[in-house]
C-alpha positions as CSV (number, residue, x, y, z in Angstrom):
1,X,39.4,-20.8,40.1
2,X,38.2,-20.2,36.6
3,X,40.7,-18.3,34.4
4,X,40.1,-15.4,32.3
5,X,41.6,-17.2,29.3
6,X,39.3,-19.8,29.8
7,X,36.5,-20.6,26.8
8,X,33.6,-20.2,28.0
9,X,30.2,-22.5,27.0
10,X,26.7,-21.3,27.0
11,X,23.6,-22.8,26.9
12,X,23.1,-21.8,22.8
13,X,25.4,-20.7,20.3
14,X,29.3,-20.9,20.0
15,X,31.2,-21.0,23.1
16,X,33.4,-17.8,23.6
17,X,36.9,-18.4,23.5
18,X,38.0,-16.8,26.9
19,X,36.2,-14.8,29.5
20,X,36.3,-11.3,28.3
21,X,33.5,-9.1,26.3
22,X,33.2,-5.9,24.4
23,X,31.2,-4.0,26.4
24,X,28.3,-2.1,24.5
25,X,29.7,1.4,24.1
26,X,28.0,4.8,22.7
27,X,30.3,6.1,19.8
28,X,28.4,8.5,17.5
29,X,30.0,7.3,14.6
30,X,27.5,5.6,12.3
31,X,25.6,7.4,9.2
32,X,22.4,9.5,10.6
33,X,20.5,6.9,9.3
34,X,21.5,4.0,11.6
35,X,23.5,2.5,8.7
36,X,26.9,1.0,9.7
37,X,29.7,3.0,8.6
38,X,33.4,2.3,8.3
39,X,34.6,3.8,11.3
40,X,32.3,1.7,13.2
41,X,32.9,-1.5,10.9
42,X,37.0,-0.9,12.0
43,X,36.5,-0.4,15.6
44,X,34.5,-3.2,16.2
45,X,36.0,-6.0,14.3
46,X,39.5,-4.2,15.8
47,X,38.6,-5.4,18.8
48,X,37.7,-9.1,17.4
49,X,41.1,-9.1,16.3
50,X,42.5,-7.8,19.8
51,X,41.0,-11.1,21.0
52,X,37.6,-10.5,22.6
53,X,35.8,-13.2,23.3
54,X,32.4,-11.7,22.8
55,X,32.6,-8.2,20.4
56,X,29.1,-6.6,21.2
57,X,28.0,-3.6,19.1
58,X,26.9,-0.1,20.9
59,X,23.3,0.1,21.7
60,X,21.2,0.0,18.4
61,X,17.9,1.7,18.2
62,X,14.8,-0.4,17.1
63,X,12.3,2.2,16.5
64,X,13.6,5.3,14.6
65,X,12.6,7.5,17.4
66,X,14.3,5.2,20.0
67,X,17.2,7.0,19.1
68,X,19.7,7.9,21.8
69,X,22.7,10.0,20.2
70,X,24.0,11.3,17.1
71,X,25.1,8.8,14.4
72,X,23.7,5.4,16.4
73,X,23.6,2.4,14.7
74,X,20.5,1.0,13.4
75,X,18.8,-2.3,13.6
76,X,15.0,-1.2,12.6
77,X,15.2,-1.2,8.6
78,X,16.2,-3.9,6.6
79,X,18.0,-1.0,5.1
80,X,20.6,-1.5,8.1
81,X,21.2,-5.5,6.8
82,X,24.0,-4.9,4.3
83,X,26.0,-3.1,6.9
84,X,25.4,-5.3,9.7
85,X,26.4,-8.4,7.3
86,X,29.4,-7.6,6.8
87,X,30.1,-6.6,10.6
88,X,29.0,-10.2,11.6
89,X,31.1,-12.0,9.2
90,X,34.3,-10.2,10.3
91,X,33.7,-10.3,13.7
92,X,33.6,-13.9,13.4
93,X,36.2,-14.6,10.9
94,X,38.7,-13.0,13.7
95,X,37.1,-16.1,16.1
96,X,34.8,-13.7,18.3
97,X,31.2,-14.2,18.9
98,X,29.1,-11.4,18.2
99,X,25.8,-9.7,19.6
100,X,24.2,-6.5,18.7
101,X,22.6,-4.8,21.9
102,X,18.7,-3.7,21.3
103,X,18.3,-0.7,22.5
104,X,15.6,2.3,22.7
105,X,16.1,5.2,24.1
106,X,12.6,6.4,25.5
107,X,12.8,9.1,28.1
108,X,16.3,9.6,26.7
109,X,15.7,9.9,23.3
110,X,16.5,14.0,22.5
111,X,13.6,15.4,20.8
112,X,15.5,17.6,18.8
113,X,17.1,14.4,17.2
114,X,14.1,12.2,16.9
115,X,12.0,15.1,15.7
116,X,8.6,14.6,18.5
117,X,8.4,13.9,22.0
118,X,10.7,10.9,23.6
119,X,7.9,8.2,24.6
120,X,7.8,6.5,27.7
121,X,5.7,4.2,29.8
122,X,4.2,6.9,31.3
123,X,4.7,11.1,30.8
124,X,7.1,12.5,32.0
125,X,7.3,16.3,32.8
126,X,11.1,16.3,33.2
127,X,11.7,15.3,29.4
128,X,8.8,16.2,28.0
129,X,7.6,12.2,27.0
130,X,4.4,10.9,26.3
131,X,3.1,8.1,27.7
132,X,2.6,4.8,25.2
133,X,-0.5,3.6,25.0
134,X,-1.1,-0.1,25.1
135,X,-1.5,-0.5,21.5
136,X,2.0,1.4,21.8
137,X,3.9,-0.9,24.1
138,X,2.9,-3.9,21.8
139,X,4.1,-2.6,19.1
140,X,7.3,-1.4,21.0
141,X,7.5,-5.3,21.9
142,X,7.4,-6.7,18.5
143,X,10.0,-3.7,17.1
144,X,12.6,-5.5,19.7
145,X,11.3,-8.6,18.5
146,X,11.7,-8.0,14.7
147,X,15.4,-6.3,15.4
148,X,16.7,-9.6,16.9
149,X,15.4,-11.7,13.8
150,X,17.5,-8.8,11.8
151,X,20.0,-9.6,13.9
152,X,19.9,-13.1,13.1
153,X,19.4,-13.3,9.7
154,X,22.9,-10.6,9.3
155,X,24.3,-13.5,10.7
156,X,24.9,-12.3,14.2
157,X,25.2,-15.0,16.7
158,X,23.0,-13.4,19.0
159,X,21.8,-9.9,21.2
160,X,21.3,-8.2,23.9
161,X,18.5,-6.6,25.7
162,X,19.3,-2.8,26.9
163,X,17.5,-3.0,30.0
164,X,19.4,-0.4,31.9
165,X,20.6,2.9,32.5
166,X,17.0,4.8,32.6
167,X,16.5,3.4,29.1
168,X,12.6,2.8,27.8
169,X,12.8,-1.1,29.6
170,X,15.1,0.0,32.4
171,X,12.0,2.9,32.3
172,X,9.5,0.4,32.7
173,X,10.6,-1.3,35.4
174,X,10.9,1.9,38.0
175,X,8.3,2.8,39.7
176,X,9.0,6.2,39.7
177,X,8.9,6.6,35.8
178,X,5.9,3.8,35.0
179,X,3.0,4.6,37.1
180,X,0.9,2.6,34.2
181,X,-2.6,0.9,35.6
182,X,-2.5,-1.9,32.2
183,X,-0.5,-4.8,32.5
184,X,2.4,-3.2,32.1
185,X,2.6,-1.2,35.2
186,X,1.5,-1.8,38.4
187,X,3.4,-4.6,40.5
188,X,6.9,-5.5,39.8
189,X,5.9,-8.5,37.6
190,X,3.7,-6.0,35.6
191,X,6.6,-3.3,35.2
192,X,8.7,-6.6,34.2
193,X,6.2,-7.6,31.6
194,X,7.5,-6.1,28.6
195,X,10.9,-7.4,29.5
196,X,9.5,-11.1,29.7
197,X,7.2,-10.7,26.6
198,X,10.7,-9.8,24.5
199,X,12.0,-12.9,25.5
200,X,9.5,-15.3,24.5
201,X,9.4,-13.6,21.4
202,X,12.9,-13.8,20.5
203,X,12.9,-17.2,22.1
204,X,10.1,-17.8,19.5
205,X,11.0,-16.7,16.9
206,X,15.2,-17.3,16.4
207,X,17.1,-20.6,15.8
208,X,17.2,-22.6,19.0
209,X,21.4,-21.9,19.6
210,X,20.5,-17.9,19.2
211,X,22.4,-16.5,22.1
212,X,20.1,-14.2,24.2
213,X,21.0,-11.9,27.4
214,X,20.2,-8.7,28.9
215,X,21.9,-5.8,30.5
216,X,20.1,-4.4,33.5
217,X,21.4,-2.0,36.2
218,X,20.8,-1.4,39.8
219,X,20.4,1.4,40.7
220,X,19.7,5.5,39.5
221,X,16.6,6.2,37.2
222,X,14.4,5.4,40.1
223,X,14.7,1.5,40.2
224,X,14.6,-0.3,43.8
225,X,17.6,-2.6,44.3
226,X,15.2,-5.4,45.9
227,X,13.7,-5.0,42.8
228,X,16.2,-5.2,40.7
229,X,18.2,-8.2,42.6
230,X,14.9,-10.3,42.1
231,X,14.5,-9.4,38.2
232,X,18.0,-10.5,38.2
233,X,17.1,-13.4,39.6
234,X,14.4,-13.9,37.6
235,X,16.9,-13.9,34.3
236,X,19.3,-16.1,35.9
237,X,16.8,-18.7,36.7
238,X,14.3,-18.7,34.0
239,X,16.0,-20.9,31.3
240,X,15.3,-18.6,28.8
241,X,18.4,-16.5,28.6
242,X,22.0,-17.6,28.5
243,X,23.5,-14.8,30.4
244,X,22.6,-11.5,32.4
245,X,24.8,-9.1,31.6
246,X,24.7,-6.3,35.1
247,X,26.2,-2.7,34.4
248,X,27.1,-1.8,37.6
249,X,29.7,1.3,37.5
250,X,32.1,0.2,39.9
251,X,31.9,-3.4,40.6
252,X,33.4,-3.7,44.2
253,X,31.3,-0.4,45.4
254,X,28.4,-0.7,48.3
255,X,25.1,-0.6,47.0
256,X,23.6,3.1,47.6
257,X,20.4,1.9,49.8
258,X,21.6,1.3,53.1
259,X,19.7,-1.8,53.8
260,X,22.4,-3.5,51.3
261,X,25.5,-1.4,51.4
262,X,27.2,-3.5,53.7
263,X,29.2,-5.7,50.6
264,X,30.4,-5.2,47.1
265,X,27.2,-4.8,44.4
266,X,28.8,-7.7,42.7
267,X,28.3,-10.2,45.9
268,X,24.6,-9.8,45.9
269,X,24.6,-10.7,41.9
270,X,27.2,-13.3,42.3
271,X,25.5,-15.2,44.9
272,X,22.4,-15.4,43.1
273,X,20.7,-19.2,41.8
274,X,21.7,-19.4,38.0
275,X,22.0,-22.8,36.9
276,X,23.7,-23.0,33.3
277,X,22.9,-18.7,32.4
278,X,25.9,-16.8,32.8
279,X,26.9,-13.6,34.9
280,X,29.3,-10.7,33.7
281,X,29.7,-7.2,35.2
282,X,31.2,-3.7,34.2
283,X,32.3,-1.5,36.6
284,X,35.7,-0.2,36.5
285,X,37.1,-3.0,35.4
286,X,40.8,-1.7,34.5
287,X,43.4,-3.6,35.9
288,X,44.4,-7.2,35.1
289,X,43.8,-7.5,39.3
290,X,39.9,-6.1,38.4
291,X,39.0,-8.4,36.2
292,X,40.5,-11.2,38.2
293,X,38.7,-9.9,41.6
294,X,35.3,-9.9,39.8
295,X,35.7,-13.6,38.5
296,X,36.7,-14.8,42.3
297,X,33.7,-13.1,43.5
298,X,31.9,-15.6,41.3
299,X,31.3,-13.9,37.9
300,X,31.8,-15.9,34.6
301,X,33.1,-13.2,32.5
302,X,34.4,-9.7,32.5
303,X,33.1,-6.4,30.7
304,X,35.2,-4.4,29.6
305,X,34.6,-0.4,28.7
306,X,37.0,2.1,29.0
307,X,39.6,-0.5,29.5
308,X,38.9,-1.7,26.1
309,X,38.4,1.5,24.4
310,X,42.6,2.1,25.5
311,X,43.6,-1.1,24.4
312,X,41.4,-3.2,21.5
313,X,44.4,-6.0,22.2
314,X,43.0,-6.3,25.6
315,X,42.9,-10.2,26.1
316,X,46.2,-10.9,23.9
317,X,47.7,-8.5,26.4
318,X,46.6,-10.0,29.5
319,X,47.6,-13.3,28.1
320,X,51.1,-11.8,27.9
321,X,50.9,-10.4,31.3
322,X,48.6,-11.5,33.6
323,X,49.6,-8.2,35.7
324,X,48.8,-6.2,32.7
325,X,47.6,-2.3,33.9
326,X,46.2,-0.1,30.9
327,X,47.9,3.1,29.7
328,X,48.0,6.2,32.4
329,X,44.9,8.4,31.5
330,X,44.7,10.8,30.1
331,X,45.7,9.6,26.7
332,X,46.3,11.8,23.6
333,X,44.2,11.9,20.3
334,X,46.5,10.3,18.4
335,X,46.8,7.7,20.6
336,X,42.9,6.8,20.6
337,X,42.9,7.1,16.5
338,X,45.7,4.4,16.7
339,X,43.2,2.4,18.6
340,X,40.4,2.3,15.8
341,X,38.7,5.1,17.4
342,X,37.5,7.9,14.4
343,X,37.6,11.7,15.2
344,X,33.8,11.4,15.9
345,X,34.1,8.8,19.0
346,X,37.5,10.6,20.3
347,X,35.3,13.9,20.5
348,X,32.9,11.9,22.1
349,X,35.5,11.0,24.5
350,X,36.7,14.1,25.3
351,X,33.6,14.3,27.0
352,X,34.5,11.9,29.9
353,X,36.4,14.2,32.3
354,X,40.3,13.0,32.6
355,X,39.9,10.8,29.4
356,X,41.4,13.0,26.4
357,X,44.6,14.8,26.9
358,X,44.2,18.4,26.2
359,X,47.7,19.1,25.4
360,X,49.1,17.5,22.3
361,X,52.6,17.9,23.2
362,X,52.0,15.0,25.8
363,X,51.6,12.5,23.0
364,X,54.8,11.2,23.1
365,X,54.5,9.7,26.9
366,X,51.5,7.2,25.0
């Protein structure tokens, strides 16, 4: 069976050197303006130096109002490329290959950060969006388009797609939230289209060993799961990407529509046709065991969140230990600033239920 500490190849760009990934994770710690800041800068190339094999950065917006969250990274402006250089450079010069995840927030994006109405493919009466119009969506196409050459040109060795989690592309591919009569609504293939337009873009317009993949989810936000297992399908088999990337919550959990929930989510992703394009999961991936369990159900690689967030050493550790369990939750403040996390992403934190210990006194069990 394949090893975690096994390198892993790819179709383009520089193989990663073992099986796990930062997984893209909201942190509220850039400047306001989407520049990279030095909190960020520490906690991701922290993690290069824990011994990631692919550091990913949280979601950055490519439209100004495709912001998500207070102090998100950037990747619009070429105002964002100084900051972004020097992220890809470290992250490499610690031996990890490094993505930025495009990302815009649509339905999702607060209106009293971005300043208007979220946009969306179609409106929305729950969260106040407007519907784009055509002229809208093409626009919104080349803006993903334009971030990945960004991301290219800061030296980056590649990025990701956010398609999930009720997102704007995860948005256009439920039928619930686009109810568009263009080509980009419609049938599945038209909900899909913006999705597949990105990609020949990028394709288009990056080096040939650019490294492209996509995140996509599921279930929630209204998507269908038969949908969503063919669009997977589709990005496994299309040549174009080198790996799908599925955010699934908790890996080894039935699917919610009874028609699948008879096995794991992972089986019905791991069993798909992929030739040479990879397949990683997150999901409560914790535990040594977790991560192991997900690769023997046929994944390529791990994606770690929360796991990573406790430990930026991760891989070395596991390497030490292949039995190696993270620190009891919850863990104490001091503890997460000694993991490269700044007050801003601890409060953050402190958020997640269970997560942040509320009593200092305990900070000498971590």
């Amino acid at each position: 069976m394949t090893d975690l500490l096994d390198p892993m190849t790819l179709t383009r760009g520089p193989a990663w050197r073992n099986r796990f990934m930062l997984a893209p994770l909201t942190n509220c710690q850039s400047h306001p303006d989407g520049r990279l800041s030095d909190e960020e800068f520490h906690w991701l190339t922290l993690r290069a130096k824990g011994g990631f094999g692919l550091v990913m950065t949280c979601a950055a917006h490519v439209q100004r109002i495709g912001q998500g969250f207070p102090g998100q990274l950037g990747v619009f402006s070429d105002d964002h490329l100084p900051g972004l250089t020097r992220l890809a450079a470290a992250i490499r010069a610690e031996g990890a290959v490094s993505s930025v995840q495009l990302h815009h927030a649509g339905l999702r994006s607060p209106e009293a950060l971005i300043g208007e109405r979220p946009v969306g493919p179609s409106e929305d009466a729950e969260t106040g969006a407007r519907a784009l119009s055509t002229a809208e969506v093409e626009q919104l196409t080349e803006d993903f388009i334009a971030a990945a050459v960004r991301a290219e040109t800061a030296g980056f060795d590649g990025v990701e797609l956010h398609g999930a989690h009720g997102y704007i592309l995860c948005a256009f591919q439920s039928p619930l939230t686009n109810r568009r009569e263009d080509r980009y609504g419609g049938s599945a293939e038209g909900r899909a289209r913006i999705i597949t337009d990105i990609i020949e873009g990028v394709r288009a317009r990056t080096r040939p060993d650019f490294q492209l993949g996509i995140r996509l989810s599921p279930e929630r936000f209204g998507l269908v799961f038969a949908e969503q297992l063919a669009l997977a399908g589709q990005m496994l088999t299309s040549g174009e990407l080198d790996y799908v990337d599925m955010s699934l919550w908790d890996c080894f959990k039935p699917p919610v529509e009874e028609a699948y929930a008879g096995r794991p989510l992972i089986d019905w992703f791991a069993e798909l046709p992929r030739g040479a394009t990879r397949l990683g999961a997150a999901g409560k991936l914790m535990r040594a065991d977790d991560a192991r369990r997900l690769i023997a159900a046929g994944a390529d690689f791990a994606v770690l969140g929360r796991a990573a967030i406790l430990h930026h050493d991760y891989p070395q550790r596991y390497a030490a230990d292949r039995d190696f369990a993270p620190i009891a939750l919850p863990v104490t403040r001091d503890y997460l600033a000694r993991e490269g996390l700044s007050p801003t992403f601890v409060e953050y934190m402190n958020n997640w239920k269970g997560f942040v210990a509320q009593d200092e006194a305990a900070d000498a069990a971590a």
